[in-house]
Kinemage of the C-alpha trace (Angstrom):
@kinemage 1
@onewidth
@group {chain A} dominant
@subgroup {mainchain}
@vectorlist {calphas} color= white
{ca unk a 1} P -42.000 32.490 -13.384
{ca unk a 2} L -43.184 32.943 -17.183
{ca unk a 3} L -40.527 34.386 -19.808
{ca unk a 4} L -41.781 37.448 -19.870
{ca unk a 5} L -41.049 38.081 -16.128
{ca unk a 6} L -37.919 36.915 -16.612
{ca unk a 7} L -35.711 40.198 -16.759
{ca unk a 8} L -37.735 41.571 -13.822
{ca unk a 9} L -37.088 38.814 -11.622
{ca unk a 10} L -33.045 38.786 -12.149
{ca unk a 11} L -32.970 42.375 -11.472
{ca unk a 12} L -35.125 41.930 -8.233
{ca unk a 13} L -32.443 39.617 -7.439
{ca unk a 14} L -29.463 41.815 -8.300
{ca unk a 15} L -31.440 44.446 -6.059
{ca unk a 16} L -31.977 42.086 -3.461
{ca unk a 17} L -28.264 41.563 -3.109
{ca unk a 18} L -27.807 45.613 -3.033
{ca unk a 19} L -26.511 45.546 -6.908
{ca unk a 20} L -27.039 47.966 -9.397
{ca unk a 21} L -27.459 46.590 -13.140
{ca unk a 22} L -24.433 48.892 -13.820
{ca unk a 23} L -22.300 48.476 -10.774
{ca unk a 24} L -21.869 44.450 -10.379
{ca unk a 25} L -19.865 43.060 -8.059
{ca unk a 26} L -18.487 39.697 -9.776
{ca unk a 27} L -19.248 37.515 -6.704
{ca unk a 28} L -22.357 38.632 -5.817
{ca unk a 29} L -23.812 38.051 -9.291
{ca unk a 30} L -23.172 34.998 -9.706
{ca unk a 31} L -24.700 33.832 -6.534
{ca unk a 32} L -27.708 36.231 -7.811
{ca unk a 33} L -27.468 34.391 -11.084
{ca unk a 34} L -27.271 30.905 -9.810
{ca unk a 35} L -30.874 31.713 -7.898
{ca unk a 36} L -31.764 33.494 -11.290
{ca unk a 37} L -31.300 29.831 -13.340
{ca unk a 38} L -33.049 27.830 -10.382
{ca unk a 39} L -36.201 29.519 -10.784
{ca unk a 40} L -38.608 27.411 -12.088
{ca unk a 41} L -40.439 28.114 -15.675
{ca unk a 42} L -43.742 27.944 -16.775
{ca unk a 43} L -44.057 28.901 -20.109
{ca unk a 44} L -40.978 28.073 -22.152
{ca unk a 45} L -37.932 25.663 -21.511
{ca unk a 46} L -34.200 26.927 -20.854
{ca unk a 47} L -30.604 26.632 -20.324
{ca unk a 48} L -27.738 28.578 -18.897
{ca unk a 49} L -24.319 29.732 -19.892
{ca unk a 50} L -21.213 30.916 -18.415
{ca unk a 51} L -19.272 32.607 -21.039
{ca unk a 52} L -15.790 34.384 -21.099
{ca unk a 53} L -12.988 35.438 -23.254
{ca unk a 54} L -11.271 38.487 -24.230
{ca unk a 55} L -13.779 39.821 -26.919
{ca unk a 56} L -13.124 43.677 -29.247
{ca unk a 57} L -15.963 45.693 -28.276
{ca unk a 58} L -17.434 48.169 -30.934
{ca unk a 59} L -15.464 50.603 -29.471
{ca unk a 60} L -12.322 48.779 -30.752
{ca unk a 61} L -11.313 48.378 -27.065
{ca unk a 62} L -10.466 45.004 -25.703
{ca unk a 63} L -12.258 44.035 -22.999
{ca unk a 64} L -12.049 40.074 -20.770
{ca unk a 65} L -15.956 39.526 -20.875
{ca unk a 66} L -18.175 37.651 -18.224
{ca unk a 67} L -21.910 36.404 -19.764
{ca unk a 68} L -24.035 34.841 -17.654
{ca unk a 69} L -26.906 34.034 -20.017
{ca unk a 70} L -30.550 32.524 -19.609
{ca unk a 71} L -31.403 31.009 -22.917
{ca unk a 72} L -35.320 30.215 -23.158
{ca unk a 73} L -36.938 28.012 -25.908
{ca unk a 74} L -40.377 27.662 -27.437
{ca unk a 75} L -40.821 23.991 -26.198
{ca unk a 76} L -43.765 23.212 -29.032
{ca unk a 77} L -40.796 24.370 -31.752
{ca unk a 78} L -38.922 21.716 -33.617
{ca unk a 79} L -35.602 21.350 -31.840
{ca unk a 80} L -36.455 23.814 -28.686
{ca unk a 81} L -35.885 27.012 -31.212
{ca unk a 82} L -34.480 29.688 -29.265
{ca unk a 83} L -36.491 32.953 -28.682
{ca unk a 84} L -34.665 35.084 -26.181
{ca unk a 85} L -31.964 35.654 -23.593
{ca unk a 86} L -31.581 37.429 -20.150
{ca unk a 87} L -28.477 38.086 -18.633
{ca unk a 88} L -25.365 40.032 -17.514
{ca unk a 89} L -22.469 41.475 -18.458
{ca unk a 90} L -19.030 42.190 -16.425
{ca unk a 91} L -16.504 43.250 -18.182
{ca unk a 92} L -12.937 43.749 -17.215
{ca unk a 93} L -9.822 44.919 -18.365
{ca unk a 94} L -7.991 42.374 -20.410
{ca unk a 95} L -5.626 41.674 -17.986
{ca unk a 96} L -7.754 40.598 -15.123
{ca unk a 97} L -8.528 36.978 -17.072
{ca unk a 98} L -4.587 36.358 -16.944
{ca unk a 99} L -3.496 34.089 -19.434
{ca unk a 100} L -6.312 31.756 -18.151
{ca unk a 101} L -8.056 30.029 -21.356
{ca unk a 102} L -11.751 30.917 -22.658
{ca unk a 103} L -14.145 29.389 -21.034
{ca unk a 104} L -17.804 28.192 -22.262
{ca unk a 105} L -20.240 25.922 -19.966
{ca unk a 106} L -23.416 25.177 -20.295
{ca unk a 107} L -26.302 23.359 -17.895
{ca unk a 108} L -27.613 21.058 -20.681
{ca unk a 109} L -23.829 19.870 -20.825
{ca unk a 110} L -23.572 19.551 -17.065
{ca unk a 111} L -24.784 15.816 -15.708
{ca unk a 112} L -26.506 17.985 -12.747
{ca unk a 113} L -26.573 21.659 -11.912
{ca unk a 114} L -24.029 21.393 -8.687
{ca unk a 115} L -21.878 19.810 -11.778
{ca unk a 116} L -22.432 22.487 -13.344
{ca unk a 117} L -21.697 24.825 -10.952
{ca unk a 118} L -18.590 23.093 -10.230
{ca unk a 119} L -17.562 23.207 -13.790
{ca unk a 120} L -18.108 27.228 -13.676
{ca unk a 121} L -16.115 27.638 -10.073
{ca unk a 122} L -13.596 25.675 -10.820
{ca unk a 123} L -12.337 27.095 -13.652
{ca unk a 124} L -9.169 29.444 -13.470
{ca unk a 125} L -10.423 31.752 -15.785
{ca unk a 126} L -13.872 32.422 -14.241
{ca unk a 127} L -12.182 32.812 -10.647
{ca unk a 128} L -9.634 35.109 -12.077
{ca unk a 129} L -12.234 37.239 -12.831
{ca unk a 130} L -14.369 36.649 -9.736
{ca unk a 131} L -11.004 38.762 -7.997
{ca unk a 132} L -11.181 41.399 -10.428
{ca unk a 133} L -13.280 44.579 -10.446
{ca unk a 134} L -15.411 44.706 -13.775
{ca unk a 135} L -14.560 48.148 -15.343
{ca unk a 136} L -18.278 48.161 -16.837
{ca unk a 137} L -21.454 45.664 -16.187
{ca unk a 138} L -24.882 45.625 -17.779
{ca unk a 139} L -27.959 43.869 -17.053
{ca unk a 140} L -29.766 42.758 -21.319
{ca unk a 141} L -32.843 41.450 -22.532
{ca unk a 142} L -32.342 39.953 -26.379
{ca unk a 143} L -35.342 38.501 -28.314
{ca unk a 144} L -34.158 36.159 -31.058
């Protein structure tokens, strides 16, 4: 896969699994994901991130967010500079994280990706909201 197919190829996956970018199911995405970050890279180097917390949203609602981010990286830069990010968005109410702590993992932090997946599943935040039902989910694209 090159970067630019990136956002194409995790919404064929999202499809494949009978998702619509703004009707995720919190399970199925992240096994969608998790094929998502395993597909190889041709042009640009990367990393993933599992991201949640209770954030304010510009509406001045707060909302218990799940980001599962692809970072990708111009590999010739000095220091892998960033240049974009595909991934999704599930957010809940705040309630559904509990009064589980944030959580923040990423792959490059992870000795191995089943560590890292480990990491993610383990966590009692991230399977809090695996049980919940996301009030609003979108599938984004960010250049940096």
């Amino acid at each position: 896969m090159r970067y630019r197919e990136a956002s194409s190829t995790l919404s064929a996956l999202l499809a494949d699994a009978g998702l619509a970018e703004d009707l995720l199911e919190p399970w199925p995405t992240w096994k969608a994901f998790k094929a998502f970050i395993r597909t190889p890279l041709d042009d640009v180097v990367d990393d993933a991130l599992v991201q949640y917390d209770v954030y304010e949203d510009g509406d001045g609602v707060f909302r218990a967010h799940l980001y599962l981010v692809r970072e990708f990286s111009d590999p010739t830069a000095d220091g892998a500079e960033p240049i974009g990010h595909v991934g999704c968005d599930l957010a809940f109410t705040p309630e559904a994280l509990g009064n589980a702590p944030r959580g923040e993992f990423w792959t490059q932090d992870a000795n191995a990706f089943a560590d890292f997946v480990d990491q993610v599943e383990s966590a009692p935040g991230f399977q809090a909201l695996m049980n919940a039902r996301p009030v609003e989910t979108e599938l984004f694209r960010e250049e940096a």
